[in-house]
LUMVEXDREN-997515 format. One record per residue: residue in three letters; x, y, z of N, C-alpha, C in turn. Coordinates in pm, whole numbers, plus 50000, padded with zeros to 5 digits. Atoms other than C-alpha are relative to their C-alpha. Layout:
N
AlaXYZXYZXYZ...
//
This chain:
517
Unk501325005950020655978491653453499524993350127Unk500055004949874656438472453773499195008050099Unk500204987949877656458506953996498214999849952Unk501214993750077653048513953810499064993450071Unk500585007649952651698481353876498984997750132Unk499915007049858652218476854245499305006150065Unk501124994249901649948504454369499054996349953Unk501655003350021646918494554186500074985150080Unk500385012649935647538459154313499495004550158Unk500534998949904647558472954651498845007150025Unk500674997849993644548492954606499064991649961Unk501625015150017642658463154485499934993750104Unk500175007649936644068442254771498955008750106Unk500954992149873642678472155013498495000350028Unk501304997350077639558475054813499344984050040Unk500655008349975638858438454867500014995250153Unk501105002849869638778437655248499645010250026Unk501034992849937637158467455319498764994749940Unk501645006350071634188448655077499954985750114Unk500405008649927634978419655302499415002250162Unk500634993549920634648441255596498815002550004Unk500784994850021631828455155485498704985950005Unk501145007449988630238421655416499724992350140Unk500235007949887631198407755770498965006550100Unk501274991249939629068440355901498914994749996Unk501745000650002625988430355745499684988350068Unk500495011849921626478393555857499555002550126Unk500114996049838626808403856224498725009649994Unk501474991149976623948428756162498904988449947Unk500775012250071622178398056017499684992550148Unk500085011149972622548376856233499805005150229Unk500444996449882621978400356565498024996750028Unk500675006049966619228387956754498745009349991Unk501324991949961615638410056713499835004950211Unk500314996149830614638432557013498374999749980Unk501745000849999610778423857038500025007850110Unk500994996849886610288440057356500855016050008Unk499464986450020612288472857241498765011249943Unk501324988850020610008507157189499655000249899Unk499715001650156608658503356871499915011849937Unk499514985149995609918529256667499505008449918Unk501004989650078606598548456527499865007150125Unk500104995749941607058561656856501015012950042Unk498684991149965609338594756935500154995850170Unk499795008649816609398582757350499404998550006Unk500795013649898608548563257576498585006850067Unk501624992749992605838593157693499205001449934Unk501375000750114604088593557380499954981350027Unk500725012650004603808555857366499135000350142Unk501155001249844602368558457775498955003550003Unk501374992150061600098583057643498954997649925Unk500835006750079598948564257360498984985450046Unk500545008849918598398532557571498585003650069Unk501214993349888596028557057817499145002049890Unk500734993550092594268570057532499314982449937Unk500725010050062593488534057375499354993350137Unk500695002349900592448523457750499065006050061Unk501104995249923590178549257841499214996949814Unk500125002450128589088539457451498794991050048Unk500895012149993587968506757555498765001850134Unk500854995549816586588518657948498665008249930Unk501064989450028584088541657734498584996750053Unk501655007649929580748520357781500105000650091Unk500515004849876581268506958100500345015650088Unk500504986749925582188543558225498335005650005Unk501914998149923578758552958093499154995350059Unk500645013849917577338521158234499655003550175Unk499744997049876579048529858577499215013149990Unk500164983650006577858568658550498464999249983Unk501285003649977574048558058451499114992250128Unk500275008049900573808528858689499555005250143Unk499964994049839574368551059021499215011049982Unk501024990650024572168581458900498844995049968Unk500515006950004569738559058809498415005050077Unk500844993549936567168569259070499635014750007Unk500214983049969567778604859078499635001749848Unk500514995250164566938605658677498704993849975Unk501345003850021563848587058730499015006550103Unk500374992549873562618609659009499965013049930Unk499554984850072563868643458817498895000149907Unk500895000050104561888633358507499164991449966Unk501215012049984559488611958598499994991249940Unk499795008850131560398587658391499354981350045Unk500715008349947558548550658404501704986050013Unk499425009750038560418519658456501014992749879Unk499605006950124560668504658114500765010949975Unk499574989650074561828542257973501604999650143Unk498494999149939564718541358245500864984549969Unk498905008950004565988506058171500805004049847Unk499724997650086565938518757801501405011850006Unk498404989650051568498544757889501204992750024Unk498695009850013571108516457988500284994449886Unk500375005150083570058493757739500185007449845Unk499634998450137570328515857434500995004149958Unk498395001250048573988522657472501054984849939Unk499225012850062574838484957489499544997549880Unk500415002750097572528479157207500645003549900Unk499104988250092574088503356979501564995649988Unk498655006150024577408493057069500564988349971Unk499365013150072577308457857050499154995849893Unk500645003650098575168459656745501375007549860Unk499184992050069577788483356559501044997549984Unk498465001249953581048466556653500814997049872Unk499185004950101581838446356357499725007049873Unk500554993250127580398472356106501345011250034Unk498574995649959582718499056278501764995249952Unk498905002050014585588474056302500904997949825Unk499364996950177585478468255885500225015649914Unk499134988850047585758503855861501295006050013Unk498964997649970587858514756017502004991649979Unk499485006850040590228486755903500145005649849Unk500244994850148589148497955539500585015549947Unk499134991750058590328532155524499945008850117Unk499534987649891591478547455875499725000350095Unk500505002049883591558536056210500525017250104Unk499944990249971593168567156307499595013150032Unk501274992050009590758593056190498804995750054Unk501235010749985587988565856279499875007250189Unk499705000249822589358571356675499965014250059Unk500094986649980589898607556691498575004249980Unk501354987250022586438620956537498754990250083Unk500745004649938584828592956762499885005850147Unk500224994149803586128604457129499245015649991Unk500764989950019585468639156998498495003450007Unk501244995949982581998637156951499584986850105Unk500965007249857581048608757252500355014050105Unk499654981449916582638645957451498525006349981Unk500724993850025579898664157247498814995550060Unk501375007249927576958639557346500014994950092Unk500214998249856578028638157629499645012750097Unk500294984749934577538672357747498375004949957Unk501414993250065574418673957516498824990050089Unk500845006849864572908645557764499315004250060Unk500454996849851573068662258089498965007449965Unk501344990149966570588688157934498894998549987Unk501575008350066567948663357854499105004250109Unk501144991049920564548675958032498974984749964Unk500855009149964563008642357913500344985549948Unk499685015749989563148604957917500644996249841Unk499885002350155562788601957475501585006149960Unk498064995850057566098626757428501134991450091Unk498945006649907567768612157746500534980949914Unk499275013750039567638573957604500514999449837Unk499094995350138568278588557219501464998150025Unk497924994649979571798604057333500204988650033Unk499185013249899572678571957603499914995249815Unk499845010650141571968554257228501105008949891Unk499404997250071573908577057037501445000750059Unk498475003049954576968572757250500274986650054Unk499545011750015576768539657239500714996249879Unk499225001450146577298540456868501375009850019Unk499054993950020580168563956928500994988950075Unk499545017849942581598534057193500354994449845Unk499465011050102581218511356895500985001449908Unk498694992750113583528533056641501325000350100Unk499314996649880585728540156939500534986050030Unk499525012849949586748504357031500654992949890Unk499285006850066587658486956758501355008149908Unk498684991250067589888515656576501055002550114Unk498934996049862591728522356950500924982349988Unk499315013349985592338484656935501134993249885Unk499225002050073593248479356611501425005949932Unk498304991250003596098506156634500774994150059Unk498935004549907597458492556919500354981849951Unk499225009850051597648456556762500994999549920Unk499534999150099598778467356460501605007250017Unk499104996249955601788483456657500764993050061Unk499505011749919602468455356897499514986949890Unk500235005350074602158430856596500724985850046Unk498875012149987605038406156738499554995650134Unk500025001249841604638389057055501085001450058Unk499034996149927606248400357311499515003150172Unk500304998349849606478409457716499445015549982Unk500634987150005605948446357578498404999349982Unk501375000850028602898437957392499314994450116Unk500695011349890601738411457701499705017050096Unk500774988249880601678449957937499255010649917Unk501014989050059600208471157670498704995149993Unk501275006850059597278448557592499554993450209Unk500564998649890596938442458009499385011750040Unk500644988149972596488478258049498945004949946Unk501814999850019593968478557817499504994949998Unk501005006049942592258453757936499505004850165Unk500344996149873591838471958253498995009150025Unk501384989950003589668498158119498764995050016Unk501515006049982586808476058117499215003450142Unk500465002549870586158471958491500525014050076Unk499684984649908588088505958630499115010149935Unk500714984950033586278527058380498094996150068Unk501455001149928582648509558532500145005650145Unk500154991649862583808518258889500505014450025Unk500394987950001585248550558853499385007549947Unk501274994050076582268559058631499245001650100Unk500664992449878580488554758928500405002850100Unk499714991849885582678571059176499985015849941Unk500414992250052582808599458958498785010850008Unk501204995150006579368601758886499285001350158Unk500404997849859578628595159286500345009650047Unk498934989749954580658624459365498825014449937Unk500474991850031579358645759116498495005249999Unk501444995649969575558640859163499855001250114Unk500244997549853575908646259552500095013749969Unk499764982849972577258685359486499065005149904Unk500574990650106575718692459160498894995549936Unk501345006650032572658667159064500664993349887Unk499535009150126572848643458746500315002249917Unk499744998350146573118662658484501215000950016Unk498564995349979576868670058603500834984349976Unk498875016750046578028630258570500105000949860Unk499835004150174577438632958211500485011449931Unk499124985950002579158669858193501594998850002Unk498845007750001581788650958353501014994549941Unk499765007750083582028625458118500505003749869Unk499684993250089582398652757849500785007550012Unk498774990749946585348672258021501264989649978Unk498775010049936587108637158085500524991349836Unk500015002750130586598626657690500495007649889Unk499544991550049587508660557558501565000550046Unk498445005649942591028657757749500624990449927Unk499285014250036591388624757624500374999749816Unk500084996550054590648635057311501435008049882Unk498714995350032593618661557273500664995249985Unk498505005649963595828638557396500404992749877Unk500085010650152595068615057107500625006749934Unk499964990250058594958646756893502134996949951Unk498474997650032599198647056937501034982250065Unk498965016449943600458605857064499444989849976Unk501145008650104597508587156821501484995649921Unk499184996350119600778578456563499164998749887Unk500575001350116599938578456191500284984549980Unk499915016250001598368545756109500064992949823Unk498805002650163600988529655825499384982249937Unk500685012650076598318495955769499375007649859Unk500435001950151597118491055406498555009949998Unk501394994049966594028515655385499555000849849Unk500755001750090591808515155078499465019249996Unk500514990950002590928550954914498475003449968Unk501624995849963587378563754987499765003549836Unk500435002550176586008553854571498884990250031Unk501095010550028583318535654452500254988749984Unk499585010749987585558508254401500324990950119Unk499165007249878586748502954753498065001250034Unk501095005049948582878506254825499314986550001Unk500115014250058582108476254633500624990450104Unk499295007449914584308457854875499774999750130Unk500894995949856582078472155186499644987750012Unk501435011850040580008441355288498725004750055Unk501164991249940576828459755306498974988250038Unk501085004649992574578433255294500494990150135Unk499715007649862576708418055601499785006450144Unk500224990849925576538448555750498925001750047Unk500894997049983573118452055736499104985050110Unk500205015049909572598414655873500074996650139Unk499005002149872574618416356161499635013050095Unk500504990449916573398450856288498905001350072Unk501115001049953569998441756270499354985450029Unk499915011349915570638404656349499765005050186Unk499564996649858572348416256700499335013450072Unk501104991649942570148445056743498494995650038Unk501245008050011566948424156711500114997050155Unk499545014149907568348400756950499875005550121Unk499704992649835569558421357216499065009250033Unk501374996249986566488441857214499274988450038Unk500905010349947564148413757274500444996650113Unk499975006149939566408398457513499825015950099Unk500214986349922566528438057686498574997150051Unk501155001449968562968438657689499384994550033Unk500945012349939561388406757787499375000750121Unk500845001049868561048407858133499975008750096Unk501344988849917559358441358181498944999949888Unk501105000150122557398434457892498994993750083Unk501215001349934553698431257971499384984150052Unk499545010449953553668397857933500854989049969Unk498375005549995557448391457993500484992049853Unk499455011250118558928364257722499074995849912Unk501665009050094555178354757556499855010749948Unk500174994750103555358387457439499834998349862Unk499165004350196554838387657069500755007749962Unk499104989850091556508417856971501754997450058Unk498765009149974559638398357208500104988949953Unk499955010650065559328369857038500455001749900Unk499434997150101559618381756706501035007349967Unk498934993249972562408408056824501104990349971Unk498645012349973564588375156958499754989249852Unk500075010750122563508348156646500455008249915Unk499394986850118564268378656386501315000850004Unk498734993050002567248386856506500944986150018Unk499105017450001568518346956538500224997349838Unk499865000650129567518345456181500465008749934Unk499184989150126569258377656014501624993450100Unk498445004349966572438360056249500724988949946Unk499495014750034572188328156094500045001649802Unk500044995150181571478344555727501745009150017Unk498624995750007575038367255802500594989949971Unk498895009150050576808332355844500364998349885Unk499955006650149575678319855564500595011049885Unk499924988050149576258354455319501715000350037Unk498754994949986579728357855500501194987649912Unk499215014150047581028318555374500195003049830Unk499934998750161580158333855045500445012349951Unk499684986750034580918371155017501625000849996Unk498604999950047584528377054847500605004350127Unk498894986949906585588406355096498734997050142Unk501005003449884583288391455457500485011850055Unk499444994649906583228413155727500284993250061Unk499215001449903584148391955970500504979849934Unk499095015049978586638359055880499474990250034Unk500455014349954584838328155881500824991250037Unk499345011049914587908309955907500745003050116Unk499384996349816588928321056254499354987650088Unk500755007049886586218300256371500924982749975Unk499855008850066587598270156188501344992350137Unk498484995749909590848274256517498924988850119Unk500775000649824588958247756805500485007750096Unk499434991949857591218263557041499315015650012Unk500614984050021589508300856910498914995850064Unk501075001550002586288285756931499774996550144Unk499935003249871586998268857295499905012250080Unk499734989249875588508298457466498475010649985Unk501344987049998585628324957335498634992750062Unk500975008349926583208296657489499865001150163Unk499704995749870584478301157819499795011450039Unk500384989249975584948336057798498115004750002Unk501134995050051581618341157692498924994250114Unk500365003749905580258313057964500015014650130Unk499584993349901582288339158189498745010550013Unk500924984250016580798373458133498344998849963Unk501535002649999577018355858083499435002150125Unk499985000849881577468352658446500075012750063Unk498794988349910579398385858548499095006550060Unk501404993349968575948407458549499574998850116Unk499874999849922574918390758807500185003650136Unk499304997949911577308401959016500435019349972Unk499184989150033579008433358897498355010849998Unk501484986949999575498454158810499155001950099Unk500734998149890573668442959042500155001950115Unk498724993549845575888446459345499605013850006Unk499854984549955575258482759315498394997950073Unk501004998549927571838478859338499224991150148Unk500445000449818571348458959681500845005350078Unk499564988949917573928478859833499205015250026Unk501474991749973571158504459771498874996550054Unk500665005749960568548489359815499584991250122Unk500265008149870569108465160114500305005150112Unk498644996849884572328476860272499785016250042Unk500724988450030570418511260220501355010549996Unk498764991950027573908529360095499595011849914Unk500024986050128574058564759894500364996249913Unk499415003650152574808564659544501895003950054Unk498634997249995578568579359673500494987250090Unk499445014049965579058548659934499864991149925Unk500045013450109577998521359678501025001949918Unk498814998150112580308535559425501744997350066Unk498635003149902583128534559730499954982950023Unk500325014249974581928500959836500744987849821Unk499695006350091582908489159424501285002749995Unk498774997150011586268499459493500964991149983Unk499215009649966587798465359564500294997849833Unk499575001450139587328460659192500975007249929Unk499474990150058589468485859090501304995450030Unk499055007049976591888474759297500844990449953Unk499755017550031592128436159250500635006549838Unk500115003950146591878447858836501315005049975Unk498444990749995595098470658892500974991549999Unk498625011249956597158440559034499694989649967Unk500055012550094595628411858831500495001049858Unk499334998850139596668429958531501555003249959Unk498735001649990599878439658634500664984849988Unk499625018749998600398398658700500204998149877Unk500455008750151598818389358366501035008349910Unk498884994750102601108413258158501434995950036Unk498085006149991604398396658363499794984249987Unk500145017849994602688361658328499604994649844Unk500065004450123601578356957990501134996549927Unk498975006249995604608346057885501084988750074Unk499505007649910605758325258128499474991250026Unk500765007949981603168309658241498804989349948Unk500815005350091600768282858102498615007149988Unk501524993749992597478303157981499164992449960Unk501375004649970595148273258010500245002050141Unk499514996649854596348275758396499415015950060Unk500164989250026595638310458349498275002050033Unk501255001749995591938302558218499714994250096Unk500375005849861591448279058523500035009650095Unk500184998349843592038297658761498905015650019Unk500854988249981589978330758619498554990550002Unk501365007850030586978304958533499524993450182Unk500255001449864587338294658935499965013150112Unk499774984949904588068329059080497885005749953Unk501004995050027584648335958882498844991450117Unk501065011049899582738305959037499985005850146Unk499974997849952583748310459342499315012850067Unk501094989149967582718345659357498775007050037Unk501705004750016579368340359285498964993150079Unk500295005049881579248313859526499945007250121Unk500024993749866579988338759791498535008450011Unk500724989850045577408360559691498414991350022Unk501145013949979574538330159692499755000150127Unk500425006749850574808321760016500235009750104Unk500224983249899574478358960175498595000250041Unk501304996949940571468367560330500175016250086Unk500024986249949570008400560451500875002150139Unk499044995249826572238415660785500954992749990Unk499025004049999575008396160656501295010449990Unk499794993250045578098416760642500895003549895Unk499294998250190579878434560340500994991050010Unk498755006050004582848425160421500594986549969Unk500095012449981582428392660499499374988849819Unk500325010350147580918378860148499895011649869Unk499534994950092580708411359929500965004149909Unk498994997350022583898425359956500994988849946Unk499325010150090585878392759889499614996649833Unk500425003750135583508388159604500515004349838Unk499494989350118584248419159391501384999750013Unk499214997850034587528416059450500544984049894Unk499705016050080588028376359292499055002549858Unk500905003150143584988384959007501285006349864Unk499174993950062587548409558863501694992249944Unk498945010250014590338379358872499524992849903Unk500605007950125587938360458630500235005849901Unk500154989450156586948389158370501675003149979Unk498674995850068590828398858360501034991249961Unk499845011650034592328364858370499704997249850Unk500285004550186590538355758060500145006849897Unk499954989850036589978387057919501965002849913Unk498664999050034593828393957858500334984149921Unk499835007850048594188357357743499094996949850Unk500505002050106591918355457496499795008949892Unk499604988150082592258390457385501084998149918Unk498605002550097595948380757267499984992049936Unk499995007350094595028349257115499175003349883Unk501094992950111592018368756910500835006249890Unk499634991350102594518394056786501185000049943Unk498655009250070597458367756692499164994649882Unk500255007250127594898350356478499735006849866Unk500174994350098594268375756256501145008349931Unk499264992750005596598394956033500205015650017Unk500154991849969597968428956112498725014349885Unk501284993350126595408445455791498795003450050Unk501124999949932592398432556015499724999150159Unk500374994549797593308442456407498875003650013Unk501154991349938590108463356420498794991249967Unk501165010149949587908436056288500234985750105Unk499575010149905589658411056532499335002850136Unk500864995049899588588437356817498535000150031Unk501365003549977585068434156702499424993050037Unk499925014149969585148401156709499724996550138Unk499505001649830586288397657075498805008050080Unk500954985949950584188429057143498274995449995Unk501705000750031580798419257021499354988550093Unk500895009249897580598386157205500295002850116Unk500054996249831581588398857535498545009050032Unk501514990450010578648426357442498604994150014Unk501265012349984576268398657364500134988950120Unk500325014649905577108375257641499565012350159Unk500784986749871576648408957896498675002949959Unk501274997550030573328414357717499384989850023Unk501135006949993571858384257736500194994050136Unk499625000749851573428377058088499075007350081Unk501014993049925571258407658198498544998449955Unk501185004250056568328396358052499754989950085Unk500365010849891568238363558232500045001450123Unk500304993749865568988377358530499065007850048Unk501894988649944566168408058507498924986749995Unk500815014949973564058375658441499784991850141Unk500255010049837565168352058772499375014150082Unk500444986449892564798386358940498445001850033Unk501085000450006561578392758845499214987850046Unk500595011350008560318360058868500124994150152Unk499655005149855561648348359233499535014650085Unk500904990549896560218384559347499005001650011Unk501185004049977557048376159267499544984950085Unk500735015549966557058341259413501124995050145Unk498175007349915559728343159750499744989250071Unk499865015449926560568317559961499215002450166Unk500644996249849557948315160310501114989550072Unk499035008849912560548284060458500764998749921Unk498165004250067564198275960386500545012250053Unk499054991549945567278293360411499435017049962Unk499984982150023566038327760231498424999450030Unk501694996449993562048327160407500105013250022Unk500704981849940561028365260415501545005049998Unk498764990949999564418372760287500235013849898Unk499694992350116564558407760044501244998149901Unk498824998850126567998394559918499864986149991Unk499805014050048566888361259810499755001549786Unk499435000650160566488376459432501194999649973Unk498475001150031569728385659439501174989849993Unk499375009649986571058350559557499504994049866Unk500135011050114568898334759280501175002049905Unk498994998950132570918356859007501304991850058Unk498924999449940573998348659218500074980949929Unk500355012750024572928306459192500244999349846Unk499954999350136572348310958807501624998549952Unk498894995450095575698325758770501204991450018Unk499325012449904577488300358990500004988749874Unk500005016350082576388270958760500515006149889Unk499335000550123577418286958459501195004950002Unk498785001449991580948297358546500474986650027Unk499315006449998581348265758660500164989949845Unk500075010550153580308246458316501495006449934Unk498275003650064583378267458184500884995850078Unk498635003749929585698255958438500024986549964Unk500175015750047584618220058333500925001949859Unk499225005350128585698229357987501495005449986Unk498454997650037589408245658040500834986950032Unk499295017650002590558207358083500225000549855Unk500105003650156590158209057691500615005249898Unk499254989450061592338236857627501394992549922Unk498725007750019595768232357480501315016049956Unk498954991650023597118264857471501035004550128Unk498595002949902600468273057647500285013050024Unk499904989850031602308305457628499845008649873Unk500434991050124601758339757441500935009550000Unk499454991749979604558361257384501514994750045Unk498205005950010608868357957361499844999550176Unk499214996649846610578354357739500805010749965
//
């Protein structure tokens, strides 16, 4: 009975440490430390994630490519098709409109059921209308399309963004270089939009930049097509029930709030007469009041589009103050730079576009920094020093005068403005898309997205304004008497004082680092 015994005992004793084994595994697997900055693993390699990165960066670069790509053809499309003044600012103008009127309507869709699909059938067709552009023959189709690929922009940005949050969800040094790189598209896709387009309207005329633009979108396109991954957030099935949960009437608020708005402020000052317009008047008051009726419907609507309590964060509310100070300013500098390098410095559309090169540069190796510094470093320190790199800039730019040379106050300029916009830009981008949870990345992007849109819209507004206004009335004594680039200093002055008001307020900050060591 003994013999019998003695093996089951020992198969129990065996039996109970391999279970203790077994449980010391899981501890030790327990209790191993997370890899945040390991590949995350909706990815098969490290080339599809590189790929995907490029693809959500030329995502975000979309506008300001067309921006860049309009800007420098500019003359040759108002010459081709005779087109007047007002009807050529309208073809800039109704891409931003469109896009930063669309952002946060976009970003609740695409959040709602499919940022994935949302991103793909967007690059696809900005490709299509882009090619359908170049064949415009007159001013009415030409600023249509520029408007209908602005709305493709607006779908296009917040679903590219909200993938890539919703992937990089943890902070980390990974996330800190994915979210630099796409912050880089902003400013590289405006200057090689117009080196591009400088290139291509010297051999082949204008319609070929926007041919271009539809070769370089269709590419991008594919790529998506196969290193987009499938996006595994909460999505709501396309029913009448999940409609109900749309916020249409926020939607409708906020489109034609921020469309109002930015129209009026577009138009004012070529309007007949400028700001006293009435039909600008009631554009800009209209569109203040369907912005201030959204607040109010959003504090109350079950399912808002956009998170009232985000704002509720001072530190949210601070930093997007600054930023927003920032890029009111940038215009200024960044748009208009092209045009007195034309205009004064009497450059081709292909040297001006060379001449914006420094930006490209600087934005290459400020973002490299900012993706090894966000973590490390303090990002109010961060904000200081883009909110002074901006000032500064601006300042250089002021106190130029005609036969001064590039080098000497342009070139430094563009390369420090690009230290501001990316500086902040990357900092406030990551705190935008920490505050929200991973469900609503794509309305977080809107978020971020819309007021940079609106503080560039109404930035160029005040500026076409001083412009106008100091070229009717220049200076006969002082430093700029009988100077042609004393408009340009005014904008320059303008933009000066209001970068510096934010540098006054990053004293007030209190944020630190973003992202593990």
């Amino acid at each position: 009975m003994a013999s019998i015994d003695q093996p089951a005992a020992v198969a129990a004793s065996e039996d109970a440490e391999k279970q203790k084994n077994l449980e010391d595994v899981v501890i030790t697997l327990e209790d191993e430390p997370s890899r945040p900055n390991a590949r995350p693993a909706i990815f098969r390699s490290t080339a599809q994630e590189i790929l995907f990165v490029f693809t959500a960066t030329m995502s975000v670069a979309m506008p300001s490519l067309l921006q860049g790509s309009t800007l420098v053809v500019s003359s040759f499309i108002k010459s081709d098709l005779k087109m007047t003044t007002s009807q050529l600012t309208w073809m800039t103008a109704s891409s931003a409109l469109t896009c930063g009127s669309f952002l946060l309507f976009f970003g609740k869709v695409a959040d709602m059921f499919g940022r994935r699909e949302v991103l793909l059938t967007s690059l696809f067709l900005f490709a299509i209308f882009s090619l359908a552009t170049g064949f415009s023959r007159d001013a009415l189709t030409l600023d249509v399309l520029n408007g209908v690929m602005g709305l493709t922009s607006a779908s296009t940005i917040p679903s590219a963004q909200g993938i890539l949050g919703s992937i990089y969800d943890k902070p980390s040094k990974r996330k800190n270089y994915a979210f630099a790189c796409f912050t880089s598209g902003n400013h590289l896709g405006f200057v090689f939009g117009s080196i591009f387009s400088g290139i291509a309207t010297q051999f082949f005329g204008w319609p070929a930049s926007f041919w271009l633009l539809a070769i370089i979108y269709l590419v991008v396109a594919i790529i998506a097509c196969f290193t987009v991954p499938v996006d595994d957030s909460e999505k709501l099935p396309l029913s009448v029930e999940s409609l109900r949960q749309f916020d249409v009437v926020g939607a409708a608020l906020t489109v034609g709030g921020i469309g109002l708005f930015a129209a009026g402020i577009s138009v004012g000052p070529d309007a007949s007469q400028g700001w006293r317009t009435p039909y600008v008047l009631v554009f800009i008051i209209l569109g203040l009041l369907m912005i201030a009726a959204f607040v109010w419907w959003e504090r109350r609507f079950p399912y808002p589009l956009m998170p009232m309590r985000i704002w509720r964060d001072k530190e949210f509310s601070l930093l997007l103050t600054i930023l927003l100070l920032g890029f009111l300013s940038f215009p200024a500098l960044f748009f208009f730079a092209a045009l007195y390098l034309q205009n004064i410095f009497g450059y081709s559309a292909l040297i001006t576009a060379v001449c914006l090169l420094p930006t490209a540069v600087s934005g290459v190796i400020v973002n490299f920094i900012a993706g090894r510094l966000l973590h490390r470093a303090s990002n109010k320190l961060l904000m200081g020093l883009g909110a002074a790199a901006f000032t500064v800039s601006f300042l250089l730019v002021a106190v130029q005068r005609s036969g001064d040379s590039y080098w000497a106050f342009t070139f430094p300029a563009l390369a420090l403005v690009v230290v501001g916009t990316d500086l902040e830009f990357n900092v406030v981008n990551m705190y935008v898309v920490s505050s929200l949870p991973k469900s609503q990345q794509s309305i977080a992007s809107s978020v971020f997205q819309t007021t940079i849109k609106l503080a560039v819209t109404v930035g160029l507004g005040v500026s076409a304004a001083i412009f106008a206004s100091v070229s009717e009335n220049p200076a006969t004594t002082g430093y700029y008497a009988h100077d042609p680039f004393e408009p340009y200093a005014a904008l320059s002055w303008f933009a000066t004082a209001m970068s510096f008001i934010s540098l006054l307020l990053v004293p007030f900050l209190k944020i630190k680092t973003q992202g593990h060591e």
